[in-house]
CHARMM-style PDB file with segment names, atoms N, HN, CA, C and O in Angstrom:
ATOM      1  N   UNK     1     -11.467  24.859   8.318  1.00  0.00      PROA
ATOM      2  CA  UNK     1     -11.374  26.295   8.237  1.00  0.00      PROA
ATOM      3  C   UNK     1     -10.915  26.671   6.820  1.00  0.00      PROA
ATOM      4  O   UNK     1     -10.065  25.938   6.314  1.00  0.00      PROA
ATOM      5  N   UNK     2     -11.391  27.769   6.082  1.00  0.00      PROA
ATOM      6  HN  UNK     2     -12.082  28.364   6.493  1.00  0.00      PROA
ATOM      7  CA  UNK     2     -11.150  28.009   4.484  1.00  0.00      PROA
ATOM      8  C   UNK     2     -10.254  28.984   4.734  1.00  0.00      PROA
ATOM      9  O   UNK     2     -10.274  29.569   5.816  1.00  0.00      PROA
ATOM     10  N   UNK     3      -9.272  29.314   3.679  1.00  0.00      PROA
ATOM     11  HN  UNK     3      -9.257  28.839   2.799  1.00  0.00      PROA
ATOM     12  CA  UNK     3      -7.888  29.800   3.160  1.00  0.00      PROA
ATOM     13  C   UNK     3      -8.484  31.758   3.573  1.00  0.00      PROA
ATOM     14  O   UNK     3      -7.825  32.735   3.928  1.00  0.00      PROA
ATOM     15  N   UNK     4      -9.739  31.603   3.338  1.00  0.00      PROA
ATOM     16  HN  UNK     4     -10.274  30.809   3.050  1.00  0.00      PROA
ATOM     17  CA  UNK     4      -9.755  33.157   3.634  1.00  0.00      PROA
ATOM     18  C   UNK     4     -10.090  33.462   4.816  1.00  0.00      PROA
ATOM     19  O   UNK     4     -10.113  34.674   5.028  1.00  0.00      PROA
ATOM     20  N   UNK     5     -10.500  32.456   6.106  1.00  0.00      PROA
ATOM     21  HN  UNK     5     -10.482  31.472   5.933  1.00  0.00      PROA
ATOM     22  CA  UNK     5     -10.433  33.110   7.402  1.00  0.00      PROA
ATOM     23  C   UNK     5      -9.251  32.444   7.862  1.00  0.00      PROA
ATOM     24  O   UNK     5      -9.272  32.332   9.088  1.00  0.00      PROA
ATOM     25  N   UNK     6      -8.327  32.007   7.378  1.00  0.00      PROA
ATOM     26  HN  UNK     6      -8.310  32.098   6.382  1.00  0.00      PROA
ATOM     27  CA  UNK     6      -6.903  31.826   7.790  1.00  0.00      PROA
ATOM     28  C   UNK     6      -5.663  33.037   7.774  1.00  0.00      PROA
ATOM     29  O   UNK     6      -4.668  33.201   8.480  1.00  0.00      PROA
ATOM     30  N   UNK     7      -6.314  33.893   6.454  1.00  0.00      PROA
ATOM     31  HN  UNK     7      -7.122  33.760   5.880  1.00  0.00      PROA
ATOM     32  CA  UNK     7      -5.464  35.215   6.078  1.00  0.00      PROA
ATOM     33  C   UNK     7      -6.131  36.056   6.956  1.00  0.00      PROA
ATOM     34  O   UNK     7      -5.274  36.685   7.577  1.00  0.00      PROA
ATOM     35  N   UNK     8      -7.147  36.342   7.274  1.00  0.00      PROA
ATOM     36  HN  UNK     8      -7.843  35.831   6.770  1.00  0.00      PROA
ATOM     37  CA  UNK     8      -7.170  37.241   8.255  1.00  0.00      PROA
ATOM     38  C   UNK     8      -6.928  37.157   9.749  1.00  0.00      PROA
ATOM     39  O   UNK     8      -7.147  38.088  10.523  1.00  0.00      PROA
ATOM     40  N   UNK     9      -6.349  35.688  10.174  1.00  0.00      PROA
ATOM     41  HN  UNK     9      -6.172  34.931   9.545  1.00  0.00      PROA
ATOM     42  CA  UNK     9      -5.690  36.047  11.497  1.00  0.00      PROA
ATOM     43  C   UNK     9      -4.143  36.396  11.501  1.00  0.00      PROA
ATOM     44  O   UNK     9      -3.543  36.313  10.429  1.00  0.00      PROA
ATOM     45  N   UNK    10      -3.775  36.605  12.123  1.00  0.00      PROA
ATOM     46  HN  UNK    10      -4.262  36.672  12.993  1.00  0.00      PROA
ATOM     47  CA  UNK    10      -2.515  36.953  12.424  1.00  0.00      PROA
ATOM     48  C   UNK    10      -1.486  36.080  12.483  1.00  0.00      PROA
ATOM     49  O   UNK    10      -2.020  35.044  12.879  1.00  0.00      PROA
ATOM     50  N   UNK    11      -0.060  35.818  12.292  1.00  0.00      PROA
ATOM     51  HN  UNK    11       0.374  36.659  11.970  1.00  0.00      PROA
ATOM     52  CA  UNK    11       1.008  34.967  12.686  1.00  0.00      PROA
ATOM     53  C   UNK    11       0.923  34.616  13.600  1.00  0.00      PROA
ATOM     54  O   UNK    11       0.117  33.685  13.600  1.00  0.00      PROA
ATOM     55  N   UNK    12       1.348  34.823  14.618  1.00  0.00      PROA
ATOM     56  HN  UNK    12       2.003  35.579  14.618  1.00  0.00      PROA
ATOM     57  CA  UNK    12       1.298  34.447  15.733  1.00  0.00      PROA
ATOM     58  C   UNK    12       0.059  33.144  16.248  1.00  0.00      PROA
ATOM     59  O   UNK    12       0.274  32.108  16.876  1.00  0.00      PROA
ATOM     60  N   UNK    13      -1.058  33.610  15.781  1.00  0.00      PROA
ATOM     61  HN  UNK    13      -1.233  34.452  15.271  1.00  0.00      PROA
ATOM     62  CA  UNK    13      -2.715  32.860  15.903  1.00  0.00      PROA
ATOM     63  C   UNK    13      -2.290  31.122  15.060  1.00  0.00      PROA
ATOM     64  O   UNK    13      -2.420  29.906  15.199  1.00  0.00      PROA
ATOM     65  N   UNK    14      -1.688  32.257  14.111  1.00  0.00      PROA
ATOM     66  HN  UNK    14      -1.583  33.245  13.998  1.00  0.00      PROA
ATOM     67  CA  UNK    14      -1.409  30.610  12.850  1.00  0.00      PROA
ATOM     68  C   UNK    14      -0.462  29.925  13.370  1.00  0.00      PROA
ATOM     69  O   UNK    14      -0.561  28.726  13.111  1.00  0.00      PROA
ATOM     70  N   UNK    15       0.368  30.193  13.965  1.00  0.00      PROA
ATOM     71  HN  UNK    15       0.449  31.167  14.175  1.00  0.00      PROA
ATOM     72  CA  UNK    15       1.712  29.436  14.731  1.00  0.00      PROA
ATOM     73  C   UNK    15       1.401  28.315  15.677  1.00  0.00      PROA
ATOM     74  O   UNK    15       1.962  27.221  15.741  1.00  0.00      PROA
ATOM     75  N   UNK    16       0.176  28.883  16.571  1.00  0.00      PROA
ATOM     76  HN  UNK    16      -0.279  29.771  16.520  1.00  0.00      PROA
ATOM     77  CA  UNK    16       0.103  28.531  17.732  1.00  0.00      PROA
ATOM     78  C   UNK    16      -0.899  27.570  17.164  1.00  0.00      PROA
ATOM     79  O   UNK    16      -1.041  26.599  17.908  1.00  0.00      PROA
ATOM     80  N   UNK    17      -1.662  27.530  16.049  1.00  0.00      PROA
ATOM     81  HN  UNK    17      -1.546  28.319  15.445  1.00  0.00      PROA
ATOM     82  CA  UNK    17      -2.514  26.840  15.579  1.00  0.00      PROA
ATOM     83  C   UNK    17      -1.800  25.464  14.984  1.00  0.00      PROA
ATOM     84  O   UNK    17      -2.008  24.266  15.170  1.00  0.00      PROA
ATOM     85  N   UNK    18      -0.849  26.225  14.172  1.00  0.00      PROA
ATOM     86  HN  UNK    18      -0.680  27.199  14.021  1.00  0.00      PROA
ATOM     87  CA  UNK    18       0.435  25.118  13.678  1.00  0.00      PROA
ATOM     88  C   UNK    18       0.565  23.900  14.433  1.00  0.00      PROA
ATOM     89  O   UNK    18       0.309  22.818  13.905  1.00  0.00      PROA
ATOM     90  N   UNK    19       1.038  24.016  15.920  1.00  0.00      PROA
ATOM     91  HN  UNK    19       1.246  24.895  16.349  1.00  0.00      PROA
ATOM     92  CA  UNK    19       1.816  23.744  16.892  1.00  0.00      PROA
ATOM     93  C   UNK    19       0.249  22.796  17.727  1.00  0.00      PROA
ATOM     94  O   UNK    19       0.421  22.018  18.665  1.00  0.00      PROA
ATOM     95  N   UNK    20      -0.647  22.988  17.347  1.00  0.00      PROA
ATOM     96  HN  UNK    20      -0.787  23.620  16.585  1.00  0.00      PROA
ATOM     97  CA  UNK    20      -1.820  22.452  18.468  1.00  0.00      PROA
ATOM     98  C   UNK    20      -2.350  21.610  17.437  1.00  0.00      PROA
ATOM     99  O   UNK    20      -2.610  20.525  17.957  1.00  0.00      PROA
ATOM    100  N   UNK    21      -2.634  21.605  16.210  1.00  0.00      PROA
ATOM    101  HN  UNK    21      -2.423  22.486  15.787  1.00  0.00      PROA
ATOM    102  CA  UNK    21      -2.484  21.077  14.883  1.00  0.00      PROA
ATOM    103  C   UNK    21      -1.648  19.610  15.509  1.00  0.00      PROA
ATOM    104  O   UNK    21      -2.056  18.592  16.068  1.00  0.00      PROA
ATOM    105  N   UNK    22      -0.079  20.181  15.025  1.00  0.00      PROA
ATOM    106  HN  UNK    22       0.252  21.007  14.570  1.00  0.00      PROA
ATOM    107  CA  UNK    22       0.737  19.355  15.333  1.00  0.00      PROA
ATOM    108  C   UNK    22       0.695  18.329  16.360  1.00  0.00      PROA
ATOM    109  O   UNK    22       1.162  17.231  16.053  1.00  0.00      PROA
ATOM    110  N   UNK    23       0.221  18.491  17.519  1.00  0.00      PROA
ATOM    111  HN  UNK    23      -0.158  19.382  17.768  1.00  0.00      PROA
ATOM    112  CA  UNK    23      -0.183  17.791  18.743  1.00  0.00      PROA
ATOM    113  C   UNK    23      -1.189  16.518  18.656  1.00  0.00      PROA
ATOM    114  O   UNK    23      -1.199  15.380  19.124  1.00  0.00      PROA
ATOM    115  N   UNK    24      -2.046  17.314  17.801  1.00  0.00      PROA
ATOM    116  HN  UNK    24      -2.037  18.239  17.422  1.00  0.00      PROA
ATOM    117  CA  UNK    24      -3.732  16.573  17.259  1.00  0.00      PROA
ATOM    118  C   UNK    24      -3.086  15.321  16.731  1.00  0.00      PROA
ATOM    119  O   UNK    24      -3.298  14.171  17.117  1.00  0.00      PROA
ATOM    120  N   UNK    25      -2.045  15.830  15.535  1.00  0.00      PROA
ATOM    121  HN  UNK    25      -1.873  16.764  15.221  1.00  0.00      PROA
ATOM    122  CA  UNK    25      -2.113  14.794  14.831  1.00  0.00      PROA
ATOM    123  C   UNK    25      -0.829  13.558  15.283  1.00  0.00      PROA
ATOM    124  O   UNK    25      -0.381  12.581  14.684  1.00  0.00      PROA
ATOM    125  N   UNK    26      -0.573  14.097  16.461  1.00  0.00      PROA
ATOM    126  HN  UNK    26      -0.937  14.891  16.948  1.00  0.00      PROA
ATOM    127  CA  UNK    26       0.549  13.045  17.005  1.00  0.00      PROA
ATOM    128  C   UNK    26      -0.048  12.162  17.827  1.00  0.00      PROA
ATOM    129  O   UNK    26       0.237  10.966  17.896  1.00  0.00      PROA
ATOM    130  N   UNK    27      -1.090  12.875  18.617  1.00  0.00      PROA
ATOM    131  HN  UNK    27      -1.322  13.846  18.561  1.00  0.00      PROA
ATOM    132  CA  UNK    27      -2.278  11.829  19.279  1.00  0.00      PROA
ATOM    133  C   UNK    27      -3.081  10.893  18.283  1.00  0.00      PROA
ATOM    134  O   UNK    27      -3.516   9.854  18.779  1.00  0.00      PROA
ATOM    135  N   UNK    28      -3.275  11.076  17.243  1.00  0.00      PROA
ATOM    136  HN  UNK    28      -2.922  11.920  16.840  1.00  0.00      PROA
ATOM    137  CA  UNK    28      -3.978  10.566  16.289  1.00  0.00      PROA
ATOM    138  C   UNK    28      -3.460   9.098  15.838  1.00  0.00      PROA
ATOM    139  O   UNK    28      -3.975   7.980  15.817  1.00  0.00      PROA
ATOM    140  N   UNK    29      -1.836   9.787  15.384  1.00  0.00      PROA
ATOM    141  HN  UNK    29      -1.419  10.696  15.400  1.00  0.00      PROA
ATOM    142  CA  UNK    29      -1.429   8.438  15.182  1.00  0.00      PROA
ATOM    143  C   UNK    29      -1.179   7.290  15.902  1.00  0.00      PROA
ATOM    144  O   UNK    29      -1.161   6.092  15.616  1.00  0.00      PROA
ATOM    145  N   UNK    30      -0.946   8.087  17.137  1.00  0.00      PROA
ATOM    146  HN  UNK    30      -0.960   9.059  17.369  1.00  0.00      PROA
ATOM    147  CA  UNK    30      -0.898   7.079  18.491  1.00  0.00      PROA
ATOM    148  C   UNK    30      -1.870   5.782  18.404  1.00  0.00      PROA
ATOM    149  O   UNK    30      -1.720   4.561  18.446  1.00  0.00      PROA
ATOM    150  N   UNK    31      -3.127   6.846  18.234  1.00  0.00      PROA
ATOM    151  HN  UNK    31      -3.249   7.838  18.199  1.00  0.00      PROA
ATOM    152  CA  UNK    31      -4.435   6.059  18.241  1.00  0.00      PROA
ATOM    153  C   UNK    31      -4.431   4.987  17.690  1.00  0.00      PROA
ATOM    154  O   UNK    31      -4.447   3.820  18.083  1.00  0.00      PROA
ATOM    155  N   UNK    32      -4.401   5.650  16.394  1.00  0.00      PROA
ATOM    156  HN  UNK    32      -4.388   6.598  16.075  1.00  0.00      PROA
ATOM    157  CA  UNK    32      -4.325   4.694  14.854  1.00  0.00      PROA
ATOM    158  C   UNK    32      -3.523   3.305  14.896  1.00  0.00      PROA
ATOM    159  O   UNK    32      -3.958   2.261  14.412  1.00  0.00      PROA
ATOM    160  N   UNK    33      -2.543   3.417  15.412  1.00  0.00      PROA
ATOM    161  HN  UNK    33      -2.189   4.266  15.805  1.00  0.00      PROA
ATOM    162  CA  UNK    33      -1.710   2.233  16.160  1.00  0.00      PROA
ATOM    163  C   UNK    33      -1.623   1.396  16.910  1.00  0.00      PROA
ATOM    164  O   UNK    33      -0.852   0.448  17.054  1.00  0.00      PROA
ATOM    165  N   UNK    34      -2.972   1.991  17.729  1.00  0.00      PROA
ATOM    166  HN  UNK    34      -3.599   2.762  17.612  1.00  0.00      PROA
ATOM    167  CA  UNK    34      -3.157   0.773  18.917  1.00  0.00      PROA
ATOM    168  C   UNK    34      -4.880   0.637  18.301  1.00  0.00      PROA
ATOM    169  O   UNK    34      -5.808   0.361  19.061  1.00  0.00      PROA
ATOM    170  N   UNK    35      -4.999   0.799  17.327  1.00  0.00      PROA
ATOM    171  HN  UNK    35      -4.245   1.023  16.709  1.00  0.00      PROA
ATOM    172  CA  UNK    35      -6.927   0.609  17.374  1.00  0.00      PROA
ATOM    173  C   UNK    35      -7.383   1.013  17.592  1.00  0.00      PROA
ATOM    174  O   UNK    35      -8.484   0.468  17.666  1.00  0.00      PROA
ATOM    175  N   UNK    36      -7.356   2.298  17.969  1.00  0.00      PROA
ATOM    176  HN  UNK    36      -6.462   2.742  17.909  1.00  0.00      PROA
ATOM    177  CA  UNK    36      -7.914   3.757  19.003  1.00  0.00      PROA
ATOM    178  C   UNK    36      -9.103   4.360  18.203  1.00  0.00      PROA
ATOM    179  O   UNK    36     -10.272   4.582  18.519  1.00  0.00      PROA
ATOM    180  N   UNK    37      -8.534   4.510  17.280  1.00  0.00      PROA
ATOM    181  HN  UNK    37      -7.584   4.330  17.024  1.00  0.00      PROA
ATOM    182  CA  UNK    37      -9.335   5.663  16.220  1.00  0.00      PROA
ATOM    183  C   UNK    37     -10.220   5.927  15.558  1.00  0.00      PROA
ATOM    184  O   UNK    37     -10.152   5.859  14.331  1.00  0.00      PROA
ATOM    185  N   UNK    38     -11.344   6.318  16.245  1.00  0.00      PROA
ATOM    186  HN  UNK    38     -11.399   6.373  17.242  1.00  0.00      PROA
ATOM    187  CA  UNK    38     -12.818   6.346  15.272  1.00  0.00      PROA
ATOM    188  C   UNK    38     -12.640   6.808  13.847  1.00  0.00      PROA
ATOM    189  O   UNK    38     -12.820   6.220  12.780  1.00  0.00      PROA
ATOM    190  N   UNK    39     -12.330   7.744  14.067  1.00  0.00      PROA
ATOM    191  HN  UNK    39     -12.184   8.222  14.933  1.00  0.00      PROA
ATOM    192  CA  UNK    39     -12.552   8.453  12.617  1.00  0.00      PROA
ATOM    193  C   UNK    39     -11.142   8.349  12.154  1.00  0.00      PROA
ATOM    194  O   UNK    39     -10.356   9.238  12.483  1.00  0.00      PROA
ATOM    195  N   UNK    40     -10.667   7.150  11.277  1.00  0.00      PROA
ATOM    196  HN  UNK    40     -11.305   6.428  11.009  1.00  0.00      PROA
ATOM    197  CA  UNK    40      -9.494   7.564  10.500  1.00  0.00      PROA
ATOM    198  C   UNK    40      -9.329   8.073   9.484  1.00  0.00      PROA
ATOM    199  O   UNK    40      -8.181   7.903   9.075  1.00  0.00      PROA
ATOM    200  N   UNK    41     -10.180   8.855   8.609  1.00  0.00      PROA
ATOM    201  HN  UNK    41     -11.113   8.993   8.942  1.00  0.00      PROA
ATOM    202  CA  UNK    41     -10.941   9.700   7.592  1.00  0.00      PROA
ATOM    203  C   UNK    41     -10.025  11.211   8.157  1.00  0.00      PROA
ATOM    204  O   UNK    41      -9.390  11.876   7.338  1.00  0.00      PROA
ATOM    205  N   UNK    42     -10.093  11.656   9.889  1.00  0.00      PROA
ATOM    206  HN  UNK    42     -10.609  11.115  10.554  1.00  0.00      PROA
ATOM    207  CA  UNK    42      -9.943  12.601  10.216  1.00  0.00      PROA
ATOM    208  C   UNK    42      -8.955  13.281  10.357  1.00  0.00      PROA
ATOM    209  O   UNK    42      -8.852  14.504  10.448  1.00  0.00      PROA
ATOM    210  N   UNK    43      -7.926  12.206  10.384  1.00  0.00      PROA
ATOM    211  HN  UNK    43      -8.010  11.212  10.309  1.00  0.00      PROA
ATOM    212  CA  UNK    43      -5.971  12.319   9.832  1.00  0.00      PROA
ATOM    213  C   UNK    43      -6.349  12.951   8.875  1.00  0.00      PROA
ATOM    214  O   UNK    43      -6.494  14.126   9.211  1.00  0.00      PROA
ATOM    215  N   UNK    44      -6.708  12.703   7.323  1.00  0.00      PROA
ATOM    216  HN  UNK    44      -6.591  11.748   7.050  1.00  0.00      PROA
ATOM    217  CA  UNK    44      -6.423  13.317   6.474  1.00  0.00      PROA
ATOM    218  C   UNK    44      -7.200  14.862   6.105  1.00  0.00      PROA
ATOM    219  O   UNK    44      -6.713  15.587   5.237  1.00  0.00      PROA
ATOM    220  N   UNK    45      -8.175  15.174   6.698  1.00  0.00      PROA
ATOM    221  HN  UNK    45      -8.571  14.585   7.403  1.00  0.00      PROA
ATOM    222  CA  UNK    45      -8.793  16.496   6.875  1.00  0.00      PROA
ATOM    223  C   UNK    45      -8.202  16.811   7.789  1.00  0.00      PROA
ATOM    224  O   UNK    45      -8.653  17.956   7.775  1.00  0.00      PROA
ATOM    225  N   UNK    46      -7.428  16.816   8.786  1.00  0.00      PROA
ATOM    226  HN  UNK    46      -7.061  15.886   8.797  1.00  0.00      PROA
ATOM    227  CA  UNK    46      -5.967  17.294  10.219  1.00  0.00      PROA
ATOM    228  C   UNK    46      -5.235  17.770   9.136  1.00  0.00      PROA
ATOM    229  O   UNK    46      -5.211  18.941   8.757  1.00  0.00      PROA
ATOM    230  N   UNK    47      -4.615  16.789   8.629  1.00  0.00      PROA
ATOM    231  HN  UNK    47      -4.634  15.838   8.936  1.00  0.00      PROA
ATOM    232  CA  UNK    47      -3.464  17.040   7.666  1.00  0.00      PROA
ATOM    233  C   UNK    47      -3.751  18.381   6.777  1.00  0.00      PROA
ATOM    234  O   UNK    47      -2.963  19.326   6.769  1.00  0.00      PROA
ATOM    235  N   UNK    48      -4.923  18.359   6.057  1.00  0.00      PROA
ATOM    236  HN  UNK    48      -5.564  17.591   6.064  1.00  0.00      PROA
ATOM    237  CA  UNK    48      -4.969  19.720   4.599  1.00  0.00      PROA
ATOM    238  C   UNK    48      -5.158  20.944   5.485  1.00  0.00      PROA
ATOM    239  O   UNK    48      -5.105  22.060   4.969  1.00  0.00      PROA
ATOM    240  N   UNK    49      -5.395  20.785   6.893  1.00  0.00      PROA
ATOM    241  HN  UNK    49      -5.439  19.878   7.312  1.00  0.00      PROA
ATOM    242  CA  UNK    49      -6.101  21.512   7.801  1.00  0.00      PROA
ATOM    243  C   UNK    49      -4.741  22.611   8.242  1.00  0.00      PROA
ATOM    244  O   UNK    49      -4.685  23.770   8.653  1.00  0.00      PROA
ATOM    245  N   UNK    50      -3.781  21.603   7.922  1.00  0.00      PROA
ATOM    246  HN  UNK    50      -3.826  20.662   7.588  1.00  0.00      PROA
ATOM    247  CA  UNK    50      -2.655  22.015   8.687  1.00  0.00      PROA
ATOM    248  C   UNK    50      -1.641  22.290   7.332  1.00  0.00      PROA
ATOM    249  O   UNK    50      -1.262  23.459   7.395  1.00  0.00      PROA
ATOM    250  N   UNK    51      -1.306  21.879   6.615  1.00  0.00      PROA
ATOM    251  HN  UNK    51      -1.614  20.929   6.564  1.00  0.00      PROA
ATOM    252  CA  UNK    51      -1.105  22.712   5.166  1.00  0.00      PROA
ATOM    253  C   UNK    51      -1.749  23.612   4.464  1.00  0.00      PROA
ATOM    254  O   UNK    51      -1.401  24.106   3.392  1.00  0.00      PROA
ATOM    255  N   UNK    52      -3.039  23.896   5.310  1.00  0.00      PROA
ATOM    256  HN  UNK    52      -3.321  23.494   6.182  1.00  0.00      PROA
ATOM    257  CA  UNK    52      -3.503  25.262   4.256  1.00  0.00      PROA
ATOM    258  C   UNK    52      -2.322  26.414   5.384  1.00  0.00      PROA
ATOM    259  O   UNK    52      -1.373  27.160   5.142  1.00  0.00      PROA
ATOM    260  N   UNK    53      -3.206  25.913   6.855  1.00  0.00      PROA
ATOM    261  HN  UNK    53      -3.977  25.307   7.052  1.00  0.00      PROA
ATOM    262  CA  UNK    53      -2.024  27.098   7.240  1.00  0.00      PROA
ATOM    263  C   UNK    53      -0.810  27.153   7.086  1.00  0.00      PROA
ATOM    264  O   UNK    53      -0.323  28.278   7.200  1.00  0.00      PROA
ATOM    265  N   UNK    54      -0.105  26.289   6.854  1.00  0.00      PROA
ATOM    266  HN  UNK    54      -0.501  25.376   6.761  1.00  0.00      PROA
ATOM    267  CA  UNK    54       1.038  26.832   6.464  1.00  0.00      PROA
ATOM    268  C   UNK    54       1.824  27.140   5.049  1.00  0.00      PROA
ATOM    269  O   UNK    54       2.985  27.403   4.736  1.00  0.00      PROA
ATOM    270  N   UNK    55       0.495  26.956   4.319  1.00  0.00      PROA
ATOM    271  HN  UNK    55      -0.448  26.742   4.573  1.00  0.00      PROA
ATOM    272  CA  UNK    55       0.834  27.911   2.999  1.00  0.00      PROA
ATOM    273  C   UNK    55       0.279  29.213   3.140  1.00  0.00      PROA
ATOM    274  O   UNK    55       0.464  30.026   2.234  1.00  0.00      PROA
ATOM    275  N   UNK    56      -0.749  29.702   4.721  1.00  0.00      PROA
ATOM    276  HN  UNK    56      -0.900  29.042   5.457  1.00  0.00      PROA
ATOM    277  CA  UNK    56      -0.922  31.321   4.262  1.00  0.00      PROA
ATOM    278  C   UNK    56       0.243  31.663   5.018  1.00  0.00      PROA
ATOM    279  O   UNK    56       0.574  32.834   4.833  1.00  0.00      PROA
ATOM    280  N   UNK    57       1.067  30.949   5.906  1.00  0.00      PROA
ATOM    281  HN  UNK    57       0.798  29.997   6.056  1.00  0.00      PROA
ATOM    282  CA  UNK    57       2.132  31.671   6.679  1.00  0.00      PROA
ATOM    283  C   UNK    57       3.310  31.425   5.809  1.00  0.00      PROA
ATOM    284  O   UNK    57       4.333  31.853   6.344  1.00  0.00      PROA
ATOM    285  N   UNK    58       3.524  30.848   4.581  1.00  0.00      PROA
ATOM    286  HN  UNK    58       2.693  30.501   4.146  1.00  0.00      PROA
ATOM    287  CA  UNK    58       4.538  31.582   3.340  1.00  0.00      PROA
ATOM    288  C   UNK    58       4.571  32.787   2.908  1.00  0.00      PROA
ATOM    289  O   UNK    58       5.450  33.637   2.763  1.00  0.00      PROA
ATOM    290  N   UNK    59       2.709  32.677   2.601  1.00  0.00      PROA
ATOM    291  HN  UNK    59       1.995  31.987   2.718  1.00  0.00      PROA
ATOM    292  CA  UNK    59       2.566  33.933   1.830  1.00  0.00      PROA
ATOM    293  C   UNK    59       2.419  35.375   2.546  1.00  0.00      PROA
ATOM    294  O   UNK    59       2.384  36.553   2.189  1.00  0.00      PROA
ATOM    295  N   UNK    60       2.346  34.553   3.891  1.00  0.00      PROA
ATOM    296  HN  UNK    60       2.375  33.596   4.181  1.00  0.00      PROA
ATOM    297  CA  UNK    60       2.646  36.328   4.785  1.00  0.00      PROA
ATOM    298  C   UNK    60       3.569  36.628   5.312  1.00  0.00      PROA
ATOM    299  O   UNK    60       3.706  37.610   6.042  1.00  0.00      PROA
ATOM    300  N   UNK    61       4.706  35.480   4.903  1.00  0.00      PROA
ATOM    301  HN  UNK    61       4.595  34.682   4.311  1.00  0.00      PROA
ATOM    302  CA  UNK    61       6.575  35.938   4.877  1.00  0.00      PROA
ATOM    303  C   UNK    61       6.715  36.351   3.717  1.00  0.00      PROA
ATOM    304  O   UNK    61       7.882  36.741   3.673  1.00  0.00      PROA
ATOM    305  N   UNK    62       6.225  36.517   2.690  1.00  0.00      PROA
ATOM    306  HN  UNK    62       5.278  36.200   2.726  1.00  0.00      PROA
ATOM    307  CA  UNK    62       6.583  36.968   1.483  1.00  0.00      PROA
ATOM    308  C   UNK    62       6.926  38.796   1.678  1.00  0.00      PROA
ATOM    309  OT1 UNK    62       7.279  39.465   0.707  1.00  0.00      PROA
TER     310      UNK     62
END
């Protein structure tokens, strides 16, 4: 998802996105640990996925 349809949802949307984000990537590593994991490429697009949003939810505490 790109930085400009991230600013037009709302807090709340980005939070909950945060938080399901967060989930993804706890299953992931699980995976990753036991041999699970097709795509281990996909941690690191999870990851920027989940730092863009939470650099637009800085800039919409600003």
């Amino acid at each position: 998802m790109k930085a400009a349809e991230l600013r037009d949802m709302d807090v709340e949307t980005l939070q909950a996105k945060t938080q399901e984000i967060d989930d993804q990537l706890f299953r992931m590593r699980i995976q990753k640990s036991m041999g699970q994991l097709e795509a281990p490429g996909k941690i690191q697009t999870v990851r920027r996925e989940r730092a863009r949003i939470l650099t637009v939810l800085k800039e919409k505490a600003k």
